[in-house]
C-alpha positions as CSV (number, residue, x, y, z in Angstrom):
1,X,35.1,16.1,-26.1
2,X,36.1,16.0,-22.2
3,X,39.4,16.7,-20.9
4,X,41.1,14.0,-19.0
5,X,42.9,14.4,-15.9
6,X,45.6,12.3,-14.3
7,X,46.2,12.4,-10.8
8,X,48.8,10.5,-8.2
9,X,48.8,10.5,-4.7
10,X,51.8,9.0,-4.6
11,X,50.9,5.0,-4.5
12,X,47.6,5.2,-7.3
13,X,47.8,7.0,-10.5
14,X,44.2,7.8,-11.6
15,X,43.1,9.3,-15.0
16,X,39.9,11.5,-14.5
17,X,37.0,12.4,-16.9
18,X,34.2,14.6,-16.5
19,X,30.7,12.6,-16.6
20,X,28.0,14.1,-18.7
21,X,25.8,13.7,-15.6
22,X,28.3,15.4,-13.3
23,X,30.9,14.0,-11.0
24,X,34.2,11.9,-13.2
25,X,34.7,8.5,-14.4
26,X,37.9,7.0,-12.9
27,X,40.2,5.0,-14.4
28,X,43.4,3.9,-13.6
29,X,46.4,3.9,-16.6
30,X,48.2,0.9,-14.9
31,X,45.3,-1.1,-14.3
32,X,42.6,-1.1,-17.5
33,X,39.4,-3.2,-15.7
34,X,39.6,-0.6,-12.8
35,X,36.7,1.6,-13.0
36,X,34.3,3.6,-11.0
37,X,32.8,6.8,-10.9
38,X,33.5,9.7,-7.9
39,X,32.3,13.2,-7.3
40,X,35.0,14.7,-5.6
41,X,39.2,14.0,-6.1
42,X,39.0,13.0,-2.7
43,X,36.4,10.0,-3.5
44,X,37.5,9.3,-6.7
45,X,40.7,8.1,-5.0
46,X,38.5,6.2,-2.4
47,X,36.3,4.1,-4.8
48,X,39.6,3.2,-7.0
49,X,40.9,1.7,-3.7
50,X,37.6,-0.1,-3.2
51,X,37.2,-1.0,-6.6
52,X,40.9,-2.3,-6.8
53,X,40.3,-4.3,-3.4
54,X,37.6,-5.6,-5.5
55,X,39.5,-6.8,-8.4
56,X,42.5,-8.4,-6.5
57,X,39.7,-10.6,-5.0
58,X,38.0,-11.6,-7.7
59,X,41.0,-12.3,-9.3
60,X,42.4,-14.6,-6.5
61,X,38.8,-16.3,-6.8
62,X,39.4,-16.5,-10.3
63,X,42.9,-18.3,-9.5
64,X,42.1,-21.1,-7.1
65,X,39.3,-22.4,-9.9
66,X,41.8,-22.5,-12.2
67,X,44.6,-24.1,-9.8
68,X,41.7,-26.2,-8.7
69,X,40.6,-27.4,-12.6
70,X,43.9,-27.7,-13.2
C-alpha cells in the first residue's frame, strides 16, 4: 500500500501518492473531482492549479445551461 502525502503551500492543500509508474497522483482533500498526476512537488502543485482552472470553468459552463434551461 503507498503512503500518502499532504502538502500546503499556503493557498492549495494537496494530498500526494506515489504512482506505480513513477511520479504521484494529486488530489486535493477540499476539492474531490480535482485530479492530475505530477513528477515533481513543484509540478504537482502546477497541474492542480491548471486542473482547478479547469474545473471552475467547466463548472461555470455547466451553470449558464442550467440558468439557461431553467
Amino acid at each position: 500500500m503507498s503512503r500518502s502525502y499532504t502538502v500546503s503551500d499556503g493557498r492549495l492543500v494537496l494530498t500526494l501518492t506515489p504512482a506505480e509508474e513513477g511520479g504521484y497522483v494529486v488530489k486535493s482533500p477540499l476539492d474531490p473531482e480535482l485530479v492530475t498526476e505530477a513528477e515533481t512537488l513543484t509540478e504537482a502543485f502546477e497541474m492542480a492549479r491548471d486542473a482547478l482552472r479547469a474545473l471552475r470553468a467547466s463548472r461555470a459552463k455547466l451553470l449558464r445551461k442550467l440558468a439557461a434551461a431553467g
